[in-house]
C-alpha atoms as an extended CHARMM CRD file, in Angstrom:
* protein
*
       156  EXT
         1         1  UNK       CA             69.8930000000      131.9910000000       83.9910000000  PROA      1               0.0000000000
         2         2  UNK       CA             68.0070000000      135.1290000000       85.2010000000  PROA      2               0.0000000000
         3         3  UNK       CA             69.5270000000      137.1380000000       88.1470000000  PROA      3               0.0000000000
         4         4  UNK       CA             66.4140000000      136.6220000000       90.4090000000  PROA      4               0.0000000000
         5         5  UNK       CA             66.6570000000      132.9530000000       90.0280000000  PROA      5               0.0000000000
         6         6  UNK       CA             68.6530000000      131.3580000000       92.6230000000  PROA      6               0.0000000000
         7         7  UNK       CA             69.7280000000      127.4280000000       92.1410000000  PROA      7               0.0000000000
         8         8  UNK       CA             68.2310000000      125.0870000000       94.0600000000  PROA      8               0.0000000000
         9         9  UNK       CA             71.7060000000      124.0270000000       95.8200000000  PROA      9               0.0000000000
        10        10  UNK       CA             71.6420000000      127.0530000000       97.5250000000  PROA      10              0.0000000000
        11        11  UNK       CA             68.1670000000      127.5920000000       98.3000000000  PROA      11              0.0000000000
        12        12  UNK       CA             68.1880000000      124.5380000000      100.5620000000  PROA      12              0.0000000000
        13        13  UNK       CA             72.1050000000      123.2610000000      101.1870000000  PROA      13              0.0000000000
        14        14  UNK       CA             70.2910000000      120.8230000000      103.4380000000  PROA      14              0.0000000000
        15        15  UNK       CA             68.4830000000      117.8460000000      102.9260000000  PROA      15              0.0000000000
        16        16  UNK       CA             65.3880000000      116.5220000000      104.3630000000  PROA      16              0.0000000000
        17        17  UNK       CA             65.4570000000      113.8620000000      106.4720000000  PROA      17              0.0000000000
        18        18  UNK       CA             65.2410000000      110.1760000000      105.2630000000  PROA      18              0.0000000000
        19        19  UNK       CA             62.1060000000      108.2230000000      104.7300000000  PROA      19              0.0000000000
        20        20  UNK       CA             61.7240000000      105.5530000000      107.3090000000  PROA      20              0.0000000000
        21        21  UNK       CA             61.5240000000      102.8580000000      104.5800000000  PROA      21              0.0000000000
        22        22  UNK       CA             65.4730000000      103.3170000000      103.5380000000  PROA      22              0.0000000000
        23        23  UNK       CA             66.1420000000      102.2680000000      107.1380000000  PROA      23              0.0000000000
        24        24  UNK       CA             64.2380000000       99.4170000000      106.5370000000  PROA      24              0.0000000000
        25        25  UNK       CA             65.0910000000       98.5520000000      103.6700000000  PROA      25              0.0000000000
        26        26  UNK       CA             68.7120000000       99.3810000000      104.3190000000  PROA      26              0.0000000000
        27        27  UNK       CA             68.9720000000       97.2680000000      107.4170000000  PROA      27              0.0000000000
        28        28  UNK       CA             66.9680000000       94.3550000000      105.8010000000  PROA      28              0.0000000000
        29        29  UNK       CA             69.6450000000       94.4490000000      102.8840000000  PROA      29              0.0000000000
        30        30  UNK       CA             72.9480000000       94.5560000000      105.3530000000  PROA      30              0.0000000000
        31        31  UNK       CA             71.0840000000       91.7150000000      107.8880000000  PROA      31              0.0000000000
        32        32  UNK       CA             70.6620000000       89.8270000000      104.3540000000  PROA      32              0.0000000000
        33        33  UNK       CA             74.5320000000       89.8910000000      103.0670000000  PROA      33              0.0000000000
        34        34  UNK       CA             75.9300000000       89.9940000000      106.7840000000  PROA      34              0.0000000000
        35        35  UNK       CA             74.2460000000       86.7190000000      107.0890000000  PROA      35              0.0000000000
        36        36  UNK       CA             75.9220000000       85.7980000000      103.2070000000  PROA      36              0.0000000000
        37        37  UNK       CA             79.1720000000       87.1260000000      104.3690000000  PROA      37              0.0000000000
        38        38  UNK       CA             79.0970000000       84.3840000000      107.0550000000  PROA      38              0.0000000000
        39        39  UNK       CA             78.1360000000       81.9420000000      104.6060000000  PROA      39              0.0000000000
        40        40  UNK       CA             80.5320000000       83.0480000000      101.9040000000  PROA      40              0.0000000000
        41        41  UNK       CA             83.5680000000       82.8590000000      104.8270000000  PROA      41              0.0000000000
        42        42  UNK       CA             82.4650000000       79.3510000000      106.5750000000  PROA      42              0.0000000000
        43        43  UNK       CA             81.9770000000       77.7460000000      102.8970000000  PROA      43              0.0000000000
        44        44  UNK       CA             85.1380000000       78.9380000000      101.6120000000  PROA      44              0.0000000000
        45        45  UNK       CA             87.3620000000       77.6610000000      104.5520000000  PROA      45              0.0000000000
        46        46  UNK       CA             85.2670000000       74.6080000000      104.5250000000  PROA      46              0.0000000000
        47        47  UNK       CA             84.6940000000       74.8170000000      107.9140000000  PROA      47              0.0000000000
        48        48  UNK       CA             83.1240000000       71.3430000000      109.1340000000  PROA      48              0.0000000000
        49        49  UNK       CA             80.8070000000       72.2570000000      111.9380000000  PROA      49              0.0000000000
        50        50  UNK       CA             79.2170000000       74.8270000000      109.1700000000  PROA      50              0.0000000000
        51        51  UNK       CA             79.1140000000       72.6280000000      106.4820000000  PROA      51              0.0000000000
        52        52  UNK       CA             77.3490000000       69.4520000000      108.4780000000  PROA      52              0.0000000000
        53        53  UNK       CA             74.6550000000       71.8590000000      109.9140000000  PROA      53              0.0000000000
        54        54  UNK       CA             73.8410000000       72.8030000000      106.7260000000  PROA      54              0.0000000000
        55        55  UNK       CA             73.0850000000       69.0500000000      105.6100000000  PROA      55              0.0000000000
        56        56  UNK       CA             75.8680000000       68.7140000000      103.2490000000  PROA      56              0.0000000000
        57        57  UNK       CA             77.4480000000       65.4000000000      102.1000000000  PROA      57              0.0000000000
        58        58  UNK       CA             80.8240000000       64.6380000000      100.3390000000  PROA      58              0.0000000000
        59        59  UNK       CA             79.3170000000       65.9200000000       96.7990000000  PROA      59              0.0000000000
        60        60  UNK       CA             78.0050000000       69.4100000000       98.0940000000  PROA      60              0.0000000000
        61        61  UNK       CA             81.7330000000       70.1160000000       99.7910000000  PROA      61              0.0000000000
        62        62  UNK       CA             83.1980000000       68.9540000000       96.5890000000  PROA      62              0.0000000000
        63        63  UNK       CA             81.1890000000       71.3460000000       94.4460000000  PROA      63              0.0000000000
        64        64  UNK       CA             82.3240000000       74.0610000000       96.8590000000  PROA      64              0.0000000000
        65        65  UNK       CA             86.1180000000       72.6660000000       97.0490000000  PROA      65              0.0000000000
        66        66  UNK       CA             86.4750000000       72.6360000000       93.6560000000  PROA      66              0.0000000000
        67        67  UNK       CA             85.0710000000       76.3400000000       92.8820000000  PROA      67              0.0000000000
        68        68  UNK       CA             86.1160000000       78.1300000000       89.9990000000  PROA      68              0.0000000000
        69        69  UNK       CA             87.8100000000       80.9380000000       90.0760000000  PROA      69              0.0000000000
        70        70  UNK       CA             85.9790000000       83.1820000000       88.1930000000  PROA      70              0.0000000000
        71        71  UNK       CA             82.3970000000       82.1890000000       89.9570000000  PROA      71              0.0000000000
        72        72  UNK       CA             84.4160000000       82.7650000000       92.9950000000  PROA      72              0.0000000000
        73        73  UNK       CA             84.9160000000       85.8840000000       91.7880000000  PROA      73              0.0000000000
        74        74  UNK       CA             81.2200000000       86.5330000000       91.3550000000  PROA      74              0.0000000000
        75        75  UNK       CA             80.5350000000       85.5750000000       94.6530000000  PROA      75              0.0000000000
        76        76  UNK       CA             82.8680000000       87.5500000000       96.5630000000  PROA      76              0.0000000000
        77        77  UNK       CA             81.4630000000       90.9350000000       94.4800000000  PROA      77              0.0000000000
        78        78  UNK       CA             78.2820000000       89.8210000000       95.5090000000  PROA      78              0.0000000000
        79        79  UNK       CA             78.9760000000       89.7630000000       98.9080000000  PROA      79              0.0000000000
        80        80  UNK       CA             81.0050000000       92.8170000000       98.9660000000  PROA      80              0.0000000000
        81        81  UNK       CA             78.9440000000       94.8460000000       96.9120000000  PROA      81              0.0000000000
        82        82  UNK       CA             75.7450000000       93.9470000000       98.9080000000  PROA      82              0.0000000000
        83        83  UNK       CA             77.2200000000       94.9620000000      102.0660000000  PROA      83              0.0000000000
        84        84  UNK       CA             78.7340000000       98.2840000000      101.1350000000  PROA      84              0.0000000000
        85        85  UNK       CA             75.7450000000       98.8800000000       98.8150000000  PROA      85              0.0000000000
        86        86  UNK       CA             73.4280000000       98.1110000000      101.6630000000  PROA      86              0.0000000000
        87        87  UNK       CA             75.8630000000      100.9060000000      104.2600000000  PROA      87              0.0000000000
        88        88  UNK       CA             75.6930000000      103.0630000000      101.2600000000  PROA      88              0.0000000000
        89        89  UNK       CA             71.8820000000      103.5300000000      101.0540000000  PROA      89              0.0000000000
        90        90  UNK       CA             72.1600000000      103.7140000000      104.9730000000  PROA      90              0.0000000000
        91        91  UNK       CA             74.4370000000      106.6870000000      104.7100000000  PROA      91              0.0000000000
        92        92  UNK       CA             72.3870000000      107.9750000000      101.5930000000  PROA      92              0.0000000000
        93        93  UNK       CA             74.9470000000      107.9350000000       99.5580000000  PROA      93              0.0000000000
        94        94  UNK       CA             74.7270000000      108.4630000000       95.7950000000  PROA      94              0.0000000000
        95        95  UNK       CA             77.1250000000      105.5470000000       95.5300000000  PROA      95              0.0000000000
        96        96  UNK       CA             74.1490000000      102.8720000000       96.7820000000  PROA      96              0.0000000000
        97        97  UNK       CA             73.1510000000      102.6660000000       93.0470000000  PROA      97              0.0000000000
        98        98  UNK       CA             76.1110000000      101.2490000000       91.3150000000  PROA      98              0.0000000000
        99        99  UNK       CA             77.0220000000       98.8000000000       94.1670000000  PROA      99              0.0000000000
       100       100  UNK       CA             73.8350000000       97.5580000000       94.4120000000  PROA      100             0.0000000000
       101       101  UNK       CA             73.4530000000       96.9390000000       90.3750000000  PROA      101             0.0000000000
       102       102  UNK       CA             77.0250000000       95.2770000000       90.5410000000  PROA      102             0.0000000000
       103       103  UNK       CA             76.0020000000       93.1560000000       93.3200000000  PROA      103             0.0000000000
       104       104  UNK       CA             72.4090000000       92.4820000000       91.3480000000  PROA      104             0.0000000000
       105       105  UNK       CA             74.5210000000       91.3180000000       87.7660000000  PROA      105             0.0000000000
       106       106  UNK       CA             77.5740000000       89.1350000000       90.1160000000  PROA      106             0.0000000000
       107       107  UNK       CA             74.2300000000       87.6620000000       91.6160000000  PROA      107             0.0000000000
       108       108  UNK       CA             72.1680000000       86.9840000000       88.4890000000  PROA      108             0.0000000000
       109       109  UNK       CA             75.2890000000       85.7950000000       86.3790000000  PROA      109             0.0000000000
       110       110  UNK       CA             76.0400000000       83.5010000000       89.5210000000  PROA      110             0.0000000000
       111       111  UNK       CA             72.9940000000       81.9580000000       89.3180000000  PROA      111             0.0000000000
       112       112  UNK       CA             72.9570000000       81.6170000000       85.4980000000  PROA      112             0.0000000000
       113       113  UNK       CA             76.3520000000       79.8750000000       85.3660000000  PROA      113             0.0000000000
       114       114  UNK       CA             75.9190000000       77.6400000000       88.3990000000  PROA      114             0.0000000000
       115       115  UNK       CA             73.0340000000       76.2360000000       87.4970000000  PROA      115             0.0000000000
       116       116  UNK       CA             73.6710000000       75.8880000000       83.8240000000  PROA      116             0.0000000000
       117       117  UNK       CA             77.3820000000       74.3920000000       84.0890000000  PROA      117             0.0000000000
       118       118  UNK       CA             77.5080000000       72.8390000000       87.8010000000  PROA      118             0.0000000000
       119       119  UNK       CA             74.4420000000       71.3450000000       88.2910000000  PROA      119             0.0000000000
       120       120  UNK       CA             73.6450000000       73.4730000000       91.1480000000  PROA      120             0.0000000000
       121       121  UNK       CA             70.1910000000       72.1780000000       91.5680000000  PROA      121             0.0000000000
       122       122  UNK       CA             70.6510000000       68.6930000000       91.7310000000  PROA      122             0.0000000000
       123       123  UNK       CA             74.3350000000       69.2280000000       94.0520000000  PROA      123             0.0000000000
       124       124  UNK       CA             72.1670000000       71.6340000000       96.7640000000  PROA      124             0.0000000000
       125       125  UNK       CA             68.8420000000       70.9580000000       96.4480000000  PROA      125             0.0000000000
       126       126  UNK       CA             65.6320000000       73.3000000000       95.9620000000  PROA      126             0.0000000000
       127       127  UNK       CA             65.4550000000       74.7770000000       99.2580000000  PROA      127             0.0000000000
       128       128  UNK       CA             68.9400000000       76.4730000000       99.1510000000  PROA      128             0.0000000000
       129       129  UNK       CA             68.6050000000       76.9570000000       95.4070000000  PROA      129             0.0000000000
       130       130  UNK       CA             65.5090000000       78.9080000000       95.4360000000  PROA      130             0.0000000000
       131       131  UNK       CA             66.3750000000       80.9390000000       98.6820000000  PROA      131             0.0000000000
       132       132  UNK       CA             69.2150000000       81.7800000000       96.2930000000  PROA      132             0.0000000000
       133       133  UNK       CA             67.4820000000       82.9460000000       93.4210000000  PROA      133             0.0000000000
       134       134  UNK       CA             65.1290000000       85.2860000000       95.9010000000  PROA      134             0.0000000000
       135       135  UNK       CA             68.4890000000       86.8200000000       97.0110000000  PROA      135             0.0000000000
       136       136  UNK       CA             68.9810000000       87.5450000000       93.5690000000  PROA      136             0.0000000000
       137       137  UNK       CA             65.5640000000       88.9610000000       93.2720000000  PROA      137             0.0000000000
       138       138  UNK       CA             65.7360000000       90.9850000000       96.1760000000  PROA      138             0.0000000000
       139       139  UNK       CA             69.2020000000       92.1780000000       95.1110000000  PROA      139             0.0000000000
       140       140  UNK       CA             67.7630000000       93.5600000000       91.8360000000  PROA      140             0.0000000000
       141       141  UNK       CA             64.7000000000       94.7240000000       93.6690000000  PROA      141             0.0000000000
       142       142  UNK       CA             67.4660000000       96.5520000000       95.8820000000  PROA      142             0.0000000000
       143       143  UNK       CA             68.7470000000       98.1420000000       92.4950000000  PROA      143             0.0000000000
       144       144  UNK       CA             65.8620000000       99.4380000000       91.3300000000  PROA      144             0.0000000000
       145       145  UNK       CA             64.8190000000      101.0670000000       95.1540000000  PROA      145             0.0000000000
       146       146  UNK       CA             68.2320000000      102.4970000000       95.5320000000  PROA      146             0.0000000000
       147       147  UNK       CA             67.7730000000      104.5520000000       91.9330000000  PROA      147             0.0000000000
       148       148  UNK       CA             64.2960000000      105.8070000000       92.9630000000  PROA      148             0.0000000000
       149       149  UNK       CA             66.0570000000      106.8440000000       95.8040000000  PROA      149             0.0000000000
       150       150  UNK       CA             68.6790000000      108.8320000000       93.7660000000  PROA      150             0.0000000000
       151       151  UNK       CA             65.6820000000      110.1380000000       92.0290000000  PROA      151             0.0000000000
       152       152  UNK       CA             64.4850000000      111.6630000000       94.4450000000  PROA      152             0.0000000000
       153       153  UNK       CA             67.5870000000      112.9410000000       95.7230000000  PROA      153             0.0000000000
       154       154  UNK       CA             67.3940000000      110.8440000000       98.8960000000  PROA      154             0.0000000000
       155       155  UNK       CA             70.4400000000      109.5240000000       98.1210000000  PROA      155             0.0000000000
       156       156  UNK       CA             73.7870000000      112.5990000000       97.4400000000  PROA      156             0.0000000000
């Protein structure tokens, strides 16, 4: 390195402010698994006001009841790594893009195992089934956003 060059950290040892889209985007993605959180929690204790406002019957709280631990598993990362993922790209933090892709795979390998060996389709129907697979979309989408964002060193 020449002696007239300075590096770029210390040129500018602050950073710009953030582009009003990671707000939105941010707070979209928390409001998103906030809301899963609740489901994840109320599903899991089985609790029964929960369970008969969302429609389901004596198969759909046996699917649930009888969960597998390792898709358990899958669902608690994805609900833990989309809300710290979410706070992470809030606080623009570098660490946004690796919580958001393990939330994206626990989501995607969710949905490829439940509906391959539990017959998640038939046991919950379309609606909730394809609201799913747009979380998983979104949560990928999320991924992708959140390393732009490191690209352009929004994210530290």
């Amino acid at each position: 390195m020449r002696e007239d060059t300075v590096p770029a950290a210390v040129e500018s040892p602050r950073r710009g402010r953030a582009p009003w889209h990671l707000w939105v985007v941010g707070l979209f993605m928390l409001a998103l698994y906030i809301g899963g959180a609740r489901d994840y929690l109320l599903t899991l204790t089985l609790d029964p006001g929960y369970l008969a406002a969302q429609g389901y019957g004596e198969p759909q709280i046996g699917y649930f009841t009888d969960y597998p631990f390792g898709l358990g598993v899958l669902w608690t990362l994805n609900v833990v790594g989309g809300l710290t993922s979410a706070a992470a790209s809030i606080l623009r933090s570098r660490w946004a893009v690796p919580l958001a892709l393990m939330t994206a795979l626990a989501q995607v390998m969710l949905l490829i195992l439940t509906f391959a060996f539990r017959d998640r389709w038939d046991l919950l129907g379309a609606p909730m089934s394809l609201f799913d697979i747009g979380v998983g979309v979104l949560s990928l989408a999320f991924w992708w956003y959140c390393r732009v964002m490191l690209g352009r060193s929004v994210l530290r």
